[in-house]
N, C-alpha and C positions, 0 to 999 in steps of 0.2 A: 532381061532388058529388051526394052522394043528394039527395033531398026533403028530408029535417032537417039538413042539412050534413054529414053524413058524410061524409069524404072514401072516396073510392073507388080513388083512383091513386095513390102519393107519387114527386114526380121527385125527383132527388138525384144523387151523384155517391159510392161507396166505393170509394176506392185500397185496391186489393191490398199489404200492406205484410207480405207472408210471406217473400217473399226477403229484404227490409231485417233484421227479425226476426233470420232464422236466421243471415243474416253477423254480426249482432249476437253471438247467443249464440256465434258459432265464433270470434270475434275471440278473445277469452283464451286459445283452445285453442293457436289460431295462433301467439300472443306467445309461450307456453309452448315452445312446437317450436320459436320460432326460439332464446330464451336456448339451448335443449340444443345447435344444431346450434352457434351460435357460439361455446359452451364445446368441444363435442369438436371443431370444427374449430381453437380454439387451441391444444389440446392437443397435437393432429396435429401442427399447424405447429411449435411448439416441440420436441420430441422429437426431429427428427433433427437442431435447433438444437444440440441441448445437446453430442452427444458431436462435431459441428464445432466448437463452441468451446471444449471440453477438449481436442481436438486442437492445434487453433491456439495454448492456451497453453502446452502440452508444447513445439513446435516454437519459440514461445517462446523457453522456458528453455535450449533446446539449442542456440539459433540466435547466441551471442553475436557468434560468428566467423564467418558463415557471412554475405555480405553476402544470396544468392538464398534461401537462407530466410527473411531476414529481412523480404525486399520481400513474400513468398509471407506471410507471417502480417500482415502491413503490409494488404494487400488485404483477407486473408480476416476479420481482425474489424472492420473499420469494417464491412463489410455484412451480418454478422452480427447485429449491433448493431442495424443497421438493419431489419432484417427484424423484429427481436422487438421495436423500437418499434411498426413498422407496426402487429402483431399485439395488443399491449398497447392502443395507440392507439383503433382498431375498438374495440375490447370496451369502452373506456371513452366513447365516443360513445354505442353503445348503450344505457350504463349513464346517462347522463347525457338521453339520449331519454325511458327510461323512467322519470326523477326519481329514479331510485336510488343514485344516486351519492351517499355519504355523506362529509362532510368533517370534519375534526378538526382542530376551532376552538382556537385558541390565537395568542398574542401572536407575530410572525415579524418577525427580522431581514430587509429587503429586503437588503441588502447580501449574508448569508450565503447567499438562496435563490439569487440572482446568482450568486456565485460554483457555487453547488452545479451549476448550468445550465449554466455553461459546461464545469465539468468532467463532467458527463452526457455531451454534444457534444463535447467534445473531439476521440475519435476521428475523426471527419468532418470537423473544423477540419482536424488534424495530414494527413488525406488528401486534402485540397485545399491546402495550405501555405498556408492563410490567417493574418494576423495580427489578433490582436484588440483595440484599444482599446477599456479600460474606464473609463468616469469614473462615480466614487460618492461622493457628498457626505463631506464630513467628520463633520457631526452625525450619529450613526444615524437613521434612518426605519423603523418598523416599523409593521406595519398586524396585522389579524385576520384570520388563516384558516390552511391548511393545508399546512405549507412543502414535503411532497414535489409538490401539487398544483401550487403555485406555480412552483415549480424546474421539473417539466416541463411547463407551459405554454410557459417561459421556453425552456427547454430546444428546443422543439418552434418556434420562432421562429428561435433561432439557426440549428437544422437548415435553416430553410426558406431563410435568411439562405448559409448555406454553400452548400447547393445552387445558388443564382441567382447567387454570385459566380464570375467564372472563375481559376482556380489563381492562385495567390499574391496574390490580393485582398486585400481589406481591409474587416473587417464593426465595427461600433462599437456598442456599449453604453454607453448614458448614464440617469445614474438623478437626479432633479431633481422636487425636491420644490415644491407647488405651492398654496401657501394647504390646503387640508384632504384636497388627494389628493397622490399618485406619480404620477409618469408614468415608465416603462420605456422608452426607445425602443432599436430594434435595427435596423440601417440599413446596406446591403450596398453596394456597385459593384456587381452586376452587371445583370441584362439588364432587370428594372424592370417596371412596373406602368404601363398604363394608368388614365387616371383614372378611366373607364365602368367598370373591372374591378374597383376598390378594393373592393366590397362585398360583387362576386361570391364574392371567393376565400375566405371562407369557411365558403361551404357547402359540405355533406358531398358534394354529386354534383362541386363543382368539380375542372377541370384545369387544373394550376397548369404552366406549360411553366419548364423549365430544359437553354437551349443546344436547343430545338428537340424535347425530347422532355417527354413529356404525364405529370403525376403527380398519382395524386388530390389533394385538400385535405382528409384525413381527418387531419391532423397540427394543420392552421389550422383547423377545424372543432372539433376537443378544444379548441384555447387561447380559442375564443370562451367555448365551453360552460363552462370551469372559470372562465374570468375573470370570465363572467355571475353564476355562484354565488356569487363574492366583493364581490358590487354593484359592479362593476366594470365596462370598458368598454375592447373593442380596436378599432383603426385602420388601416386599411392607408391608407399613404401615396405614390401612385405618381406621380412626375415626368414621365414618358414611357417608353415603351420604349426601352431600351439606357442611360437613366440614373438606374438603382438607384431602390430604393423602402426605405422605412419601415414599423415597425409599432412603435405605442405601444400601452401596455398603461398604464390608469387604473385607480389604485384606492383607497381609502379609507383615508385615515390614522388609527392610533390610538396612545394611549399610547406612551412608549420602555419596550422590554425593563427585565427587572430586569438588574442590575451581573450579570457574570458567572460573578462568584465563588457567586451566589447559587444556580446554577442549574446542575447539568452537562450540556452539550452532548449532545443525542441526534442519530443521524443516522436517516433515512427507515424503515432494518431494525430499529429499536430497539436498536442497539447504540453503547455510548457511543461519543464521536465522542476520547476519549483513546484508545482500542483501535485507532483504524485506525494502521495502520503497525506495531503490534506484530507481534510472532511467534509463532503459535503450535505448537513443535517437539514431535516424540516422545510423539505422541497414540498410539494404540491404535485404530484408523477400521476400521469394517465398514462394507462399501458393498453395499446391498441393490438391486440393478435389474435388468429383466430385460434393459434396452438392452444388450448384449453390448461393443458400441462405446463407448459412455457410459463404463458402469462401468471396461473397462482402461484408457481414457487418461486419466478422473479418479486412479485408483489410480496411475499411473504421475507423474502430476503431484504427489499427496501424498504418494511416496516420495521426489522429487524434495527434495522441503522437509522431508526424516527423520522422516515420519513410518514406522508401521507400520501396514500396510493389509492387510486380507482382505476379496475378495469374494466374491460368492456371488449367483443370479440368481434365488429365490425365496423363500417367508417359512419354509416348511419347511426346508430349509437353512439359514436363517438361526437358526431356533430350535434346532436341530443344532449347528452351530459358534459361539454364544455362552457356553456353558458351558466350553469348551474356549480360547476364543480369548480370553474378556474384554476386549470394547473399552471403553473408554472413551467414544469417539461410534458413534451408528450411525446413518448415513447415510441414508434409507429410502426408495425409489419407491414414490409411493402406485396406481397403475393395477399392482398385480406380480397376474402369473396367479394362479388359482386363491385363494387367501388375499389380500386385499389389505392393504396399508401401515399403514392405521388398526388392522386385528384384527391383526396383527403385531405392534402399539403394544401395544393392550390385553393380550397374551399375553405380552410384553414386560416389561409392567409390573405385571402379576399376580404375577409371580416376585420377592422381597422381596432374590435374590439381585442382581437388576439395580436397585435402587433409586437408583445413581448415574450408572446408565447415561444419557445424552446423547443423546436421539434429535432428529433435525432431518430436517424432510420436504423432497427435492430431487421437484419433479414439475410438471407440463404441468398440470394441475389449478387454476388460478389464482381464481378466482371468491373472492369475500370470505367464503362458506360453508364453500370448499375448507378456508381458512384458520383459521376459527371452529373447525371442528369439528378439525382438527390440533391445534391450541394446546389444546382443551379436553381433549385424551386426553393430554397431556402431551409434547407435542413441545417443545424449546426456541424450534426456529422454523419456520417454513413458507416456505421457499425456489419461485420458480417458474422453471422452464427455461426458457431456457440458463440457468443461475448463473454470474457474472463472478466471477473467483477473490479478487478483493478482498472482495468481499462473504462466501463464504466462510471468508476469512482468518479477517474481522472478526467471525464467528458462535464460530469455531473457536477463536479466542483467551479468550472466554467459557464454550468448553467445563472 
């Protein structure tokens, strides 16, 4: 210190906090680059999806008599199936990481989302020759929230339920109402749960072992996150290993639906749910893709069911053979070379001569923007690959 108390020295301690900072500032950039990579890498993945699983339903319809086809399409869509949940699954973790995930709230039958679930899974039931008991109260139970969300939680339970049982097992569904919530439980034989593991498995790094082999818990990871959203609460229930395990799914009771007559039935794709099973014959389909493989075994499948099909692998031919062919639907891939799917639409629909034309977007594109911005240019629907040909149908029947 000076003579009049000036200080002369100051000790002290300043953290360098310029690293902390600029991780900081790059953090958004990062999030930004990962959404892109894990859109185009679902892309990716779905795309050689789709024209396997227009193969597999061609093989299908041809395969009535045929017992070695029949086993050959038998294999190849349960894992198909399963590959574009896996893919579906991811993306919606992600979405649910970063609170984005939006749900549409509305009064839901448990009972319908149930059934909806099993028929989701079913494929993997029917490929494991499991059987399933269902028990579902007599009174309806319906709560709030968002029935396709609901269904594959449910859905993503069963799967976990089919995989852990061994062939010709037996997985149970019971739904049991309980002073002001549901409880779900879905309850297998097979190889079971520790009880140190109950809580692990569902997190996203988990590996969940079925028969000795390791598979992530990215499926039980989505059912916590979506059932979180619902003020809700899942359980895993494990006995010991080798004797089967539980998971309950809680959730909040509200109101019963209106009568039914007052309401008509929608399913997940917004198509009314009196349309599925219909037929819909001797459409007029232009199929716009540049997949080579895709587009002929779709085409060969909806000549299969009378209709008339022309395709064609870019939007310039397509604008080419629309005056000439007049279809009725067109079909559209939105990643097509050069011109893509959407200015296809717009150019499309500029022409006053296609004003009844039926455009529906088949593509790898899945993101809820993907979607947004399709619907807004006038598609009827936004399909994402593989498309299951029921869902199809039931678009088609609309057209």
């Amino acid at each position: 210190m000076a003579g009049e108390g000036t200080p002369l020295l100051l000790s002290g301690l300043s953290p360098d906090i310029t690293t902390g900072k600029t991780a900081e500032r790059a953090l958004p950039v990062a999030n930004r680059r990962k959404d892109a990579l894990l859109a185009t890498l679902a892309h990716a993945l779905r795309s050689p999806l789709a024209p396997i699983r227009r193969a597999a339903e061609v093989l299908r319809m041809l395969a009535h008599k045929d017992p070695t086809r029949q086993n050959a399409v038998g294999i190849i869509d349960p894992q198909v199936s399963q590959m574009v949940r896996h893919v579906d699954n991811l993306l919606d973790v992600h979405r649910i990481s970063r609170g984005d995930m939006l749900l549409r709230a509305e009064r839901v039958d448990v009972a319908s989302a149930v059934r909806a679930a099993v028929e989701t899974s079913r494929p993997l039931i029917e490929a494991g020759e499991h059987h399933v008991l269902m028990s579902l109260p007599h009174a309806p139970i319906t709560i709030t929230g968002d029935a396709a969300r609901l269904a594959q939680a449910l859905s993503n339970l069963l799967d976990h339920a089919a995989h852990d049982t061994p062939t010709g097992g037996q997985i149970a569904l019971t739904v049991v109402r309980d002073g002001a919530r549901v409880r779900i439980a879905v309850t297998g034989n097979g190889g079971g749960l520790l009880a140190d593991r109950c809580d692990d498995v569902f997190a996203l790094s988990s590996r969940v072992q079925h028969d000795g082999q390791g598979e992530l818990g990215i499926g039980l990871a989505l059912v916590r996150g979506i059932v979180q959203l619902h003020g809700g609460e899942v359980r895993a229930l494990g006995n010991g290993e080798g004797q089967g395990c539980s998971f309950e799914m809680w959730l909040p009771v509200t109101e019963p639906l209106p009568s039914p007559d007052m309401a008509p039935s929608v399913t997940a794709n917004g198509v009314p749910a009196a349309a599925v099973g219909a037929k819909a014959q001797g459409l007029r389909i232009l199929i716009v893709d540049d997949n080579v493989d895709f587009a002929e075994s779709e085409a060969t499948m909806l000549e299969l069911t009378q209709h008339i099909v022309c395709v064609v692998h870019d939007a310039r031919a397509a604008l080419d053979v629309v005056p000439v062919f007049a279809p009725d639907v067109a079909l559209l891939d939105i990643g097509l070379p050069g011109m893509d799917g959407y200015e296809l639409a717009a150019r499309l629909r500029a022409d006053p001569a296609n004003a009844d034309l039926v455009l529906i977007a088949q593509t790898g594109w899945g993101q809820p923007a993907d979607r947004e911005r399709a619907l807004a240019l006038g598609f009827r629907a936004h399909l994402t690959k593989p498309v299951d040909w029921a869902t199809l149908e039931r678009v088609l029947v609309r057209a």
